[in-house]
ROROVO-341893 format. One record per residue (C-alpha): chain; residue number from 1; x negated, y negated, z negated. Coordinates in pm, 1 decimal. Layout:
BEGIN
<chain A	n NUM	x X	y Y	z Z>
...
This chain:
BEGIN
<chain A	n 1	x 2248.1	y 1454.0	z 13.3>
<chain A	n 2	x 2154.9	y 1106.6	z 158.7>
<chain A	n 3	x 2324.8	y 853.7	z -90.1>
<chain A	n 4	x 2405.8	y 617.7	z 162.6>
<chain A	n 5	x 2109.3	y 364.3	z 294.2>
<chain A	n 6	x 2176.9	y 36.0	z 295.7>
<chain A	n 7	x 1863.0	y -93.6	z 492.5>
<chain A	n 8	x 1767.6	y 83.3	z 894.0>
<chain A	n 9	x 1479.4	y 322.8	z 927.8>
<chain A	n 10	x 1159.4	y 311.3	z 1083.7>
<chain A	n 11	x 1170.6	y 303.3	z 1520.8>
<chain A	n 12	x 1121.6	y 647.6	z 1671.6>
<chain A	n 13	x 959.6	y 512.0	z 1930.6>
<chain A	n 14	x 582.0	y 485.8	z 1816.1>
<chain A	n 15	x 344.0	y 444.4	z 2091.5>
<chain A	n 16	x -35.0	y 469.7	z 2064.7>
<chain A	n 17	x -235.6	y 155.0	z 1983.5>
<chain A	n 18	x -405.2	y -38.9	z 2280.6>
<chain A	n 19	x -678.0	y -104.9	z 2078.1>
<chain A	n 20	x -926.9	y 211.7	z 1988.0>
<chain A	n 21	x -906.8	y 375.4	z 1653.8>
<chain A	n 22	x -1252.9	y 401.4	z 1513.3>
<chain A	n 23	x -1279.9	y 741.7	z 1322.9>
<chain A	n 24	x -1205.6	y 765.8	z 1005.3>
<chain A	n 25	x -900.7	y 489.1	z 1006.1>
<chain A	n 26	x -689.5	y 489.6	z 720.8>
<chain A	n 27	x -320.7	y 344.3	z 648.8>
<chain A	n 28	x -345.7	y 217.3	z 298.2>
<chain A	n 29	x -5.0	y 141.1	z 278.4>
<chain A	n 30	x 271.6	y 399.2	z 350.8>
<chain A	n 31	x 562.4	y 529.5	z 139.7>
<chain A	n 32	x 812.0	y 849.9	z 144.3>
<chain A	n 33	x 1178.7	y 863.1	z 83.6>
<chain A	n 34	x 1349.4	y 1211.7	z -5.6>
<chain A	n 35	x 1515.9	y 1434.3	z 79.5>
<chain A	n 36	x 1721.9	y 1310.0	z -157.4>
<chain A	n 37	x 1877.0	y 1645.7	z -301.9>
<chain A	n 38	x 1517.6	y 1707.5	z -441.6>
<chain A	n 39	x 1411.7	y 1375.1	z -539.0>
<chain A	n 40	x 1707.9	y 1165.7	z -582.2>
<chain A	n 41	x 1665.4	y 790.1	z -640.2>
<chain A	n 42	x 1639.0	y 585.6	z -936.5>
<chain A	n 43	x 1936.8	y 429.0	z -1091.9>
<chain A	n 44	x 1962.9	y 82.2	z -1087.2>
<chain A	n 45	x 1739.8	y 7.5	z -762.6>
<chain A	n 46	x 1722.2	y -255.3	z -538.1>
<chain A	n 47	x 1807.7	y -73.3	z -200.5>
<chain A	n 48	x 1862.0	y 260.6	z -86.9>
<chain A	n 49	x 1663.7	y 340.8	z 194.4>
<chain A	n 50	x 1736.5	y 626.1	z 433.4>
<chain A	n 51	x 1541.2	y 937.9	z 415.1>
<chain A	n 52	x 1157.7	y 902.2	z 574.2>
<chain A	n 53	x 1019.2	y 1285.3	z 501.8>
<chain A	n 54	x 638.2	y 1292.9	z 514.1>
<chain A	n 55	x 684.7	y 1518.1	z 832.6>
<chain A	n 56	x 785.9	y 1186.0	z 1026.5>
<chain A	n 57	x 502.4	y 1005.7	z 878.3>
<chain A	n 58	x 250.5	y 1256.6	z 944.1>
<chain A	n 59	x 419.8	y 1251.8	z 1373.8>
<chain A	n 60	x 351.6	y 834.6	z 1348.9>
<chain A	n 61	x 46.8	y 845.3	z 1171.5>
<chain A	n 62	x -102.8	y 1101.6	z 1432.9>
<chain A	n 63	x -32.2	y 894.7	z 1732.2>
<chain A	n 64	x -178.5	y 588.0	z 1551.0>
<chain A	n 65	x -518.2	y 777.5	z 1539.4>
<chain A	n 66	x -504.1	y 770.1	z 1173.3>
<chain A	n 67	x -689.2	y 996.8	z 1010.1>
<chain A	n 68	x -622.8	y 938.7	z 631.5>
<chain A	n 69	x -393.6	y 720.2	z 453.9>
<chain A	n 70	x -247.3	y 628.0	z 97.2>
<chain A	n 71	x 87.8	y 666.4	z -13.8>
<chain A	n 72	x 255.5	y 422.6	z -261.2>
<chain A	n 73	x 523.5	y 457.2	z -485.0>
<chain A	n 74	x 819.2	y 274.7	z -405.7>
<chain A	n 75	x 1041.9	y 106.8	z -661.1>
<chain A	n 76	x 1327.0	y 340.3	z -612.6>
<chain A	n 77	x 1194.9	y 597.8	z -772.3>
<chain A	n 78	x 1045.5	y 409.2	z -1044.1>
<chain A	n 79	x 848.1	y 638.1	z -1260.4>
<chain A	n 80	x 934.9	y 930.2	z -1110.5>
<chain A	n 81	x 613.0	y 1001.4	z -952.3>
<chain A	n 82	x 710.2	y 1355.3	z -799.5>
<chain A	n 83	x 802.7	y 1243.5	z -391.3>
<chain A	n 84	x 462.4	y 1080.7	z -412.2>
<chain A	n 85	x 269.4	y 1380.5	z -555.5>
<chain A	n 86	x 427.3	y 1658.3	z -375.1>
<chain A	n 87	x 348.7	y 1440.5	z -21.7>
<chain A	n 88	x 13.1	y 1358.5	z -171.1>
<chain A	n 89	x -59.8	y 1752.1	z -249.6>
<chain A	n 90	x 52.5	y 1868.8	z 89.7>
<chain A	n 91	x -163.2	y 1583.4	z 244.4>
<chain A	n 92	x -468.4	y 1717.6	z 102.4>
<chain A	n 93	x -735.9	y 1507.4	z -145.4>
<chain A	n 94	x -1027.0	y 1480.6	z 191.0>
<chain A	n 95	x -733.6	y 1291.6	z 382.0>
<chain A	n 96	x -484.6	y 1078.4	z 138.8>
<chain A	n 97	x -454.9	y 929.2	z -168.4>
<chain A	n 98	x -197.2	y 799.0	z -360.3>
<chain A	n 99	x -86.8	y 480.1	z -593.1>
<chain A	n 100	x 176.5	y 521.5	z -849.8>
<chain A	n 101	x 398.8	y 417.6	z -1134.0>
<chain A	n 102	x 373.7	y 453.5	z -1492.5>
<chain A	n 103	x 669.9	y 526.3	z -1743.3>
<chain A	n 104	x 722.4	y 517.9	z -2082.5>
<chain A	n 105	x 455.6	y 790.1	z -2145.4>
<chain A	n 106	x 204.2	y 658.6	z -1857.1>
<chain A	n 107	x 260.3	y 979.7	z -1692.3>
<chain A	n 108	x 535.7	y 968.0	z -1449.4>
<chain A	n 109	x 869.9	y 1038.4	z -1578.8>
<chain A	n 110	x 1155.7	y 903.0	z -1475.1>
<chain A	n 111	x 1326.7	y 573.2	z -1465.2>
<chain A	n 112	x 1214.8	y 216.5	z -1451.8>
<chain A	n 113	x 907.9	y 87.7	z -1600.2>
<chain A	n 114	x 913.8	y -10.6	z -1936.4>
<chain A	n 115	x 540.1	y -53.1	z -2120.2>
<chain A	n 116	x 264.1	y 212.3	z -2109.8>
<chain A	n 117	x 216.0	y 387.0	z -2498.9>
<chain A	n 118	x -30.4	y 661.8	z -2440.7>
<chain A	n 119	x -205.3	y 838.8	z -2203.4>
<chain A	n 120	x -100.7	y 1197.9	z -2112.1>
<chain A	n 121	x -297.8	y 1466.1	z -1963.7>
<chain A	n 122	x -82.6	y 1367.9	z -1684.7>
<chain A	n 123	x -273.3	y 1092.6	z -1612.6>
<chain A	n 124	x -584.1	y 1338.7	z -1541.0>
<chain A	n 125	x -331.7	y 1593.1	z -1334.0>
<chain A	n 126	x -234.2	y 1298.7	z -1091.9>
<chain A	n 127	x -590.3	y 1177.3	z -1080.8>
<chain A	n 128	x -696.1	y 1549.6	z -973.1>
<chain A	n 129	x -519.0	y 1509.1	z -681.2>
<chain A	n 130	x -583.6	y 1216.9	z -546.6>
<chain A	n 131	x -426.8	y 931.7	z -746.1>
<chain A	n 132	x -632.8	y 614.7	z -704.3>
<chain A	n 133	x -394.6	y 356.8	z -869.5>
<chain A	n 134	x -102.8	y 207.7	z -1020.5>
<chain A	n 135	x 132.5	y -50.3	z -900.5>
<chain A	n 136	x 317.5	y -347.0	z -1029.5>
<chain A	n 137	x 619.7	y -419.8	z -793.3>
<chain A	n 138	x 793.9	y -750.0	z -925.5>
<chain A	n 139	x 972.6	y -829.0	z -600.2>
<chain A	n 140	x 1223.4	y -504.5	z -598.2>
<chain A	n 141	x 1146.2	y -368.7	z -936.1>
<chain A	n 142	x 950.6	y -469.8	z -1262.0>
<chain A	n 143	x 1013.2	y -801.8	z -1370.6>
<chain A	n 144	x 806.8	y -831.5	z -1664.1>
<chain A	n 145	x 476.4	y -684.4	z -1547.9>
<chain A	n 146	x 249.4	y -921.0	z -1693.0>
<chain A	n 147	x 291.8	y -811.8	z -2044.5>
<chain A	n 148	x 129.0	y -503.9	z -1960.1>
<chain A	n 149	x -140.3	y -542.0	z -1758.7>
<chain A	n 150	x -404.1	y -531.8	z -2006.8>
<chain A	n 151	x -319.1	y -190.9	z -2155.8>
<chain A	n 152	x -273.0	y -36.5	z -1796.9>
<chain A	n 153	x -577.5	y -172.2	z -1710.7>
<chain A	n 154	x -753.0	y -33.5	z -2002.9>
<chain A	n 155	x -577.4	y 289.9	z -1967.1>
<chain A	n 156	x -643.0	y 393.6	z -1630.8>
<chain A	n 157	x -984.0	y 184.2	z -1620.9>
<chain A	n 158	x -1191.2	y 533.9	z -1716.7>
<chain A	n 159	x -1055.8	y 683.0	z -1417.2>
<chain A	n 160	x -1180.1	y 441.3	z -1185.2>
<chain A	n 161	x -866.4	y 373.2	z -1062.6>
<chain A	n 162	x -699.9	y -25.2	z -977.3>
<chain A	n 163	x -388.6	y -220.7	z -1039.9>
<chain A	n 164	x -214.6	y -284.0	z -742.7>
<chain A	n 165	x 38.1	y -582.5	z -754.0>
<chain A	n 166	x 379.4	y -665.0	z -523.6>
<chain A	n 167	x 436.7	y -1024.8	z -664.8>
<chain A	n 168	x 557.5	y -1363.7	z -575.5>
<chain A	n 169	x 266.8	y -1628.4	z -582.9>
<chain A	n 170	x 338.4	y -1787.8	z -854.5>
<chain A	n 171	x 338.3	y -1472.7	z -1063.4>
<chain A	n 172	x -41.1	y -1430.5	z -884.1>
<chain A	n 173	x -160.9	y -1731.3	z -965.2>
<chain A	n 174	x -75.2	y -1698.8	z -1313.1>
<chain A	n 175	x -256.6	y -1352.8	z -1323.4>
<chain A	n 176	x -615.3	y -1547.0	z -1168.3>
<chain A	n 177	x -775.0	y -1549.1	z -1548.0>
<chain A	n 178	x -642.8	y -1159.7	z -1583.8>
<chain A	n 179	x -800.6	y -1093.4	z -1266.4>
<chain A	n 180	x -1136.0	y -1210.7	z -1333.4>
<chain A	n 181	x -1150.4	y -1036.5	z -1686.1>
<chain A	n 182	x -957.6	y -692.6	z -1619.0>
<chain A	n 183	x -1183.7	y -403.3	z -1620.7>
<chain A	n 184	x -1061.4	y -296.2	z -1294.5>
<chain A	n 185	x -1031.7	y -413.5	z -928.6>
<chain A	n 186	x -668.8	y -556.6	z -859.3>
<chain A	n 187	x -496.5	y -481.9	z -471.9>
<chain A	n 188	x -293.9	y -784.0	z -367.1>
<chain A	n 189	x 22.2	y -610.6	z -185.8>
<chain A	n 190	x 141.4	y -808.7	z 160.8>
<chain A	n 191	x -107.2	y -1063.0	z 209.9>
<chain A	n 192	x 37.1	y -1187.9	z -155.8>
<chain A	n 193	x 371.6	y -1306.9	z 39.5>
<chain A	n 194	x 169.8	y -1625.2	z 213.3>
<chain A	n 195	x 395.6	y -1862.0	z 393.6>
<chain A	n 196	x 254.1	y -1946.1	z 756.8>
<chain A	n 197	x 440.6	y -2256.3	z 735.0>
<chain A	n 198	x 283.2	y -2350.7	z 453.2>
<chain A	n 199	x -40.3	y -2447.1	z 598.5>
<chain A	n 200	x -414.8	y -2285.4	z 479.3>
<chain A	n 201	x -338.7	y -2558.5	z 157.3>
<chain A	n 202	x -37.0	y -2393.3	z 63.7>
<chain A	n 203	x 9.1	y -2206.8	z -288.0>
<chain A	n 204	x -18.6	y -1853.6	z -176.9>
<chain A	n 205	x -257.5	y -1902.2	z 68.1>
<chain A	n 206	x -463.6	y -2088.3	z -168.7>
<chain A	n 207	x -397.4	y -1802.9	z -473.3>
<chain A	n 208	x -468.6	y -1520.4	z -202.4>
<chain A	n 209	x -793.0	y -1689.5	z -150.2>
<chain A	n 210	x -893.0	y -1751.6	z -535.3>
<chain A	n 211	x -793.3	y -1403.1	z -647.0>
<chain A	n 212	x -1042.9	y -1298.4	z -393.5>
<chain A	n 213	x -1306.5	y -1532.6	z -496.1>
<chain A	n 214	x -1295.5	y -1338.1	z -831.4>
<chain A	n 215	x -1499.6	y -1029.5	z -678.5>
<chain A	n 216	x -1234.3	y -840.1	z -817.9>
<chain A	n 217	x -937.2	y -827.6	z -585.5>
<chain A	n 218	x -868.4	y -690.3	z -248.3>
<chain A	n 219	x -613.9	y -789.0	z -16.7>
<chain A	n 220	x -382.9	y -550.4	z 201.0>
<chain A	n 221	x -313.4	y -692.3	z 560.7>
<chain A	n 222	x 46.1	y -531.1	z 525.7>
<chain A	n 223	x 194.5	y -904.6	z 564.6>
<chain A	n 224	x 423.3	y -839.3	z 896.4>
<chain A	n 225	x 731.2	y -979.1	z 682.7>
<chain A	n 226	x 521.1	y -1308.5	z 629.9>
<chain A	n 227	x 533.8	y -1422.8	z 1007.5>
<chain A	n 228	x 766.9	y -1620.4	z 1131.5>
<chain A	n 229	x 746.0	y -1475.5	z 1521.2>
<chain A	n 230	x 736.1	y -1160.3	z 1663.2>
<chain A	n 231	x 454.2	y -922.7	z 1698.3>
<chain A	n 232	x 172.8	y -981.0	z 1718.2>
<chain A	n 233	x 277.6	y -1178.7	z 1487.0>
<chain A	n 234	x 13.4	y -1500.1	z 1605.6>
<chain A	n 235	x 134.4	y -1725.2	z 1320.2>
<chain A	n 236	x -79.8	y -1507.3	z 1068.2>
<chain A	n 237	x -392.6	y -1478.2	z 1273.5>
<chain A	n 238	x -558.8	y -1814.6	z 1115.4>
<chain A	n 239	x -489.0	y -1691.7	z 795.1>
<chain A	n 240	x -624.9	y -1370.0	z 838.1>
<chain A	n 241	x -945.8	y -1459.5	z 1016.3>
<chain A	n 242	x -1041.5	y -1736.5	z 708.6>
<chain A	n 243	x -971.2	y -1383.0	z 442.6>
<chain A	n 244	x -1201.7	y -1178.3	z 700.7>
<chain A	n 245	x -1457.4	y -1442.6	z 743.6>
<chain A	n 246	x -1506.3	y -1516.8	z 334.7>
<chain A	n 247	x -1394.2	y -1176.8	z 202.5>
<chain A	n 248	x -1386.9	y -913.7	z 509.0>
<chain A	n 249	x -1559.0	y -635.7	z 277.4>
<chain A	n 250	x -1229.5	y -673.1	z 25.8>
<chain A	n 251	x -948.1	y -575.0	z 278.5>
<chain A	n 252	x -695.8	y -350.8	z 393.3>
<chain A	n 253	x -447.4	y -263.4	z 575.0>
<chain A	n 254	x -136.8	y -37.5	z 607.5>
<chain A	n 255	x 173.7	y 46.8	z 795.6>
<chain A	n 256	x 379.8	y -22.6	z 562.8>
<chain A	n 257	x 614.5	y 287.4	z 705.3>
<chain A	n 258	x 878.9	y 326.9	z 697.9>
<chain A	n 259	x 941.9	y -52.6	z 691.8>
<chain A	n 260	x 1202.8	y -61.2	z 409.5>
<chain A	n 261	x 1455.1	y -313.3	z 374.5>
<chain A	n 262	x 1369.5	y -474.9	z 728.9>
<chain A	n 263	x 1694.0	y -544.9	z 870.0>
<chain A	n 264	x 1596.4	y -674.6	z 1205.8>
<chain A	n 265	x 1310.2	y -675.8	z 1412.2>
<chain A	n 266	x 1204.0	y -316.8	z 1298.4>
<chain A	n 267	x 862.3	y -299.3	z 1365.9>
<chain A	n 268	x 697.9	y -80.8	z 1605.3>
<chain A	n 269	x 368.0	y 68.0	z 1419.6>
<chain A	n 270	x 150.9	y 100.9	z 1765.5>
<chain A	n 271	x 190.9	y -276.7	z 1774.4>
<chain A	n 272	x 120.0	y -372.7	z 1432.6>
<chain A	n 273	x -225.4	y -226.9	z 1460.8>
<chain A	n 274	x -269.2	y -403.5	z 1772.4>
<chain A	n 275	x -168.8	y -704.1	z 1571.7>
<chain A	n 276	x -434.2	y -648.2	z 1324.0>
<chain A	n 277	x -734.1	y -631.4	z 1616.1>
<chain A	n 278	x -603.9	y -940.1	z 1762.2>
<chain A	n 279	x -606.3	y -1096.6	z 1422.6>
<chain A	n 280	x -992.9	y -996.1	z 1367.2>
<chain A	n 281	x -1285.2	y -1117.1	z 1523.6>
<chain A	n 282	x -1508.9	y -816.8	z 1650.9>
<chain A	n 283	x -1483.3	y -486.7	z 1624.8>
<chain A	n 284	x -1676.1	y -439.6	z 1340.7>
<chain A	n 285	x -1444.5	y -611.0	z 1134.6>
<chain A	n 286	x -1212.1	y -430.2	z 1248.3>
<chain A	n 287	x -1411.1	y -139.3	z 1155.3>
<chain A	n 288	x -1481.1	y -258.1	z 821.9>
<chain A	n 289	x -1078.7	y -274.8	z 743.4>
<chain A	n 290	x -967.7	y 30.8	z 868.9>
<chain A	n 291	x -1283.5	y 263.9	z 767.1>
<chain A	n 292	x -1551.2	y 167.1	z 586.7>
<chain A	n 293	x -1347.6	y -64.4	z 289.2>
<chain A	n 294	x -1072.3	y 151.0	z 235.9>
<chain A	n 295	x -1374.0	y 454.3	z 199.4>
<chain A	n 296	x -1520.0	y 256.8	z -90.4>
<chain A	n 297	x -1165.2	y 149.5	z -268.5>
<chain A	n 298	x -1008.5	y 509.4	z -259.1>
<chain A	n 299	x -1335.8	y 705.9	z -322.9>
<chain A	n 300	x -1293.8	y 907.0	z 28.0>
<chain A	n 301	x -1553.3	y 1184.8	z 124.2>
<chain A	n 302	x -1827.1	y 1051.1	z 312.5>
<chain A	n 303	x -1759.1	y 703.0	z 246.4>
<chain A	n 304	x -2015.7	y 607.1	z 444.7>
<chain A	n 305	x -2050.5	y 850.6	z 809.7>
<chain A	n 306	x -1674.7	y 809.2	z 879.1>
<chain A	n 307	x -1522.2	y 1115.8	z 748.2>
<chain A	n 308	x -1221.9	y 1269.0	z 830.1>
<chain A	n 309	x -1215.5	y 1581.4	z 1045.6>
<chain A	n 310	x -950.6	y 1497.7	z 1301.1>
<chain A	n 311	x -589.2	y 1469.4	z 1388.0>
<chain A	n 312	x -304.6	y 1516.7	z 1115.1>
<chain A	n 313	x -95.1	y 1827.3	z 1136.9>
<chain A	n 314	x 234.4	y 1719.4	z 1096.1>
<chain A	n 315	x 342.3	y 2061.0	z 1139.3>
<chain A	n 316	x 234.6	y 2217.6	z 768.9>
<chain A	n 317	x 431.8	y 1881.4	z 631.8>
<chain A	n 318	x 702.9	y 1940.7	z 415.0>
<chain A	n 319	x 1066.6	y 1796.7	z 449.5>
């Protein structure tokens, strides 16, 4: 049963891209909601969004030309990893990968974070299938992520995987010293919630552009809810353009699908990609972001020809 959103759904109206895909593209930034009667939210959440079943995804993600993509785990379900996995098996390990939460036992049981003591086989089990990552959300869920970086870091750091962080900039620039010294590369969520207005001096802006400086952080172009306009969203291109120019082997990007708690302005995914190529100098920039960086990040087969082997098949999705 749908507990009752409180935030709209994603447009059903996804049109393909003016710009062309190159082959290979991958959304690094999509999540899945429900159905709720087999994986009911956490308690205590931020928002309840409305169901998004990977089946819808999959339809969107085809007619963007997208032919992998990762799939985060959203704060609602805190450490209940299972939405995530189940999408991530039925997605297949040549196609998707996924970033998710640790609990209590590092291994994906329920509720909200609260510290990392051990790691389970688990840990291995979500790695077989395509796990790449865990994620620190302080914006709609854990507070007091700092404390615990270290020992996630050190406990996932075998695998290979990153730390992927959804904080406010002053919580970033007070992990730049963690970031140069963690044992594993750190994902900045959202263009690290830079303020256009702001100006290229401004604190996030300047943070985004330290962090990077490290060598040890990428950034994900997911920043839609930074602008201040409409799409294409013009008053991020600058900003953009200065990342791609110093840093363009270190970023991302991702639909951010199904656009949760955007209460106006829903965005329509055909045009955020078209947003991202009018950000970007060349096409082989564009190339870089949507192919060949997210290939090395995520370990993807054939990291370097392209890979992929064609169009999702929303049809085999479950829910």
């Amino acid at each position: 049963m749908d507990p009752g959103a409180d935030c709209p759904g994603p447009r059903a109206d996804t049109r393909a891209p003016l710009v062309r895909i190159p082959h290979g593209a991958c959304d690094a930034h999509f999540h899945v909601f429900g159905p709720y009667a087999r994986y009911p939210l956490a308690d205590g959440r931020s928002y309840t969004p409305p169901a998004a079943p990977l089946a819808a995804y999959l339809g969107m993600a085809a007619t963007l030309g997208m032919t992998r993509a990762v799939i985060v785990q959203p704060s609602v379900y805190g450490a209940d990893n299972r939405c995530m996995l189940d999408a991530l098996v039925a997605m297949g390990t040549t196609r998707a990968r996924g970033i998710a939460v640790l609990g209590t036992d590092a291994g994906g049981s329920p509720g909200k974070q609260r510290g990392v003591t051990r790691v389970p086989a688990a840990l291995k089990d979500m790695d077989g299938v395509g796990v790449r990552g865990v994620r620190f959300n302080a914006i709609t869920g854990d507070k007091d992520f700092q404390s615990r970086l270290d020992d996630a870091a050190r406990r996932v750091g075998d695998l290979g995987w990153h730390i992927q962080l959804f904080v406010e900039p002053e919580a970033l620039r007070a992990c730049l010293p963690r970031i140069r010294t963690l044992p594993v590369d750190v994902v900045i969520d959202h263009l690290g919630q830079i303020d256009p207005a702001a100006g290229p001096d401004g604190l996030a802006f300047d943070t985004l552009r330290r962090a990077l400086d490290t060598g040890r952080a990428w950034v994900k172009l997911t920043g839609y809810r930074c602008s201040r306009q409409a799409a294409p969203y013009a008053d991020l291109a600058p900003y953009v353009r200065v990342l791609a120019r110093e840093h363009g082997d270190r970023l991302l990007w991702g639909s951010n699908w199904p656009h949760p708690i955007r209460y106006h302005d829903m965005p329509e995914d055909g045009a955020l990609v078209d947003a991202l190529a009018s950000w970007l100098d060349d096409e082989a920039t564009l190339h870089r972001v949507l192919v060949h960086n997210p290939a090395r990040l995520y370990g993807f087969p054939g990291a370097h020809s392209g890979g992929g082997d064609g169009a999702w098949a929303p049809r085999n999705a479950p829910g």
